[in-house]
C-alpha positions, 0 to 999 in steps of 0.5 A: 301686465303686458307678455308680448312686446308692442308691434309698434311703440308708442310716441314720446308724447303717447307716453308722456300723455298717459294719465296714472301709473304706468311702467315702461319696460324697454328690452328684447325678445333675444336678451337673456337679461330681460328673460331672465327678469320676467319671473320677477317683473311678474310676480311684482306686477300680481299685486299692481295689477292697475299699473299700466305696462307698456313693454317696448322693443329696444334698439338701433333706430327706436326712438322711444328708448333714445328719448328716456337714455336707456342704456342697458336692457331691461330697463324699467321706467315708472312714470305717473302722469306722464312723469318720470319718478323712477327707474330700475336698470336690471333689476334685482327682483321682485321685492325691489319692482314692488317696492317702485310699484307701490310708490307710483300706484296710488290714488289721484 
């Protein structure tokens, strides 16, 4: 599981690229929401620990949370293969992360 946001995010087509299961968790570093959900998206990902994690940066000027409409933080996004198959918008907890973990990490 990735700790720290990326210094630099990724292209759309970086993203849209990656093969297997990957999560993309926009936010920031200040947002009281995403801090407050850390606990949870790392106590989901302890069972998921073959899940890509790309922790983004959001706001003014970033493209890559323009591109998938994120609108409130945090804002995960389970992608396979390049695909979009879920999203949770402020999640509840650790139970719901899993659950949407568990549909994106399985075998080819």
């Amino acid at each position: 599981m990735q700790t720290s946001y990326l210094a630099q995010e990724p292209a759309r087509s970086e993203v849209d690229a990656l093969a297997g299961a990957t999560v993309v968790e926009f936010g920031a570093p200040w947002c009281g929401y995403c801090q407050a959900a850390q606990p949870a998206i790392a106590e989901a990902f302890a069972a998921h620990p073959g899940v890509r994690h790309l922790k983004i940066e959001d706001g003014p000027g970033r493209r890559l949370g323009r591109s998938f409409r994120v609108k409130l933080w945090p804002t995960l996004v389970f992608m396979r293969d390049g695909q979009e198959l879920e999203r949770l918008v402020r999640p509840a907890g650790a139970d719901e992360i899993g659950q949407a973990l568990a549909r994106i990490d399985r075998p080819g």
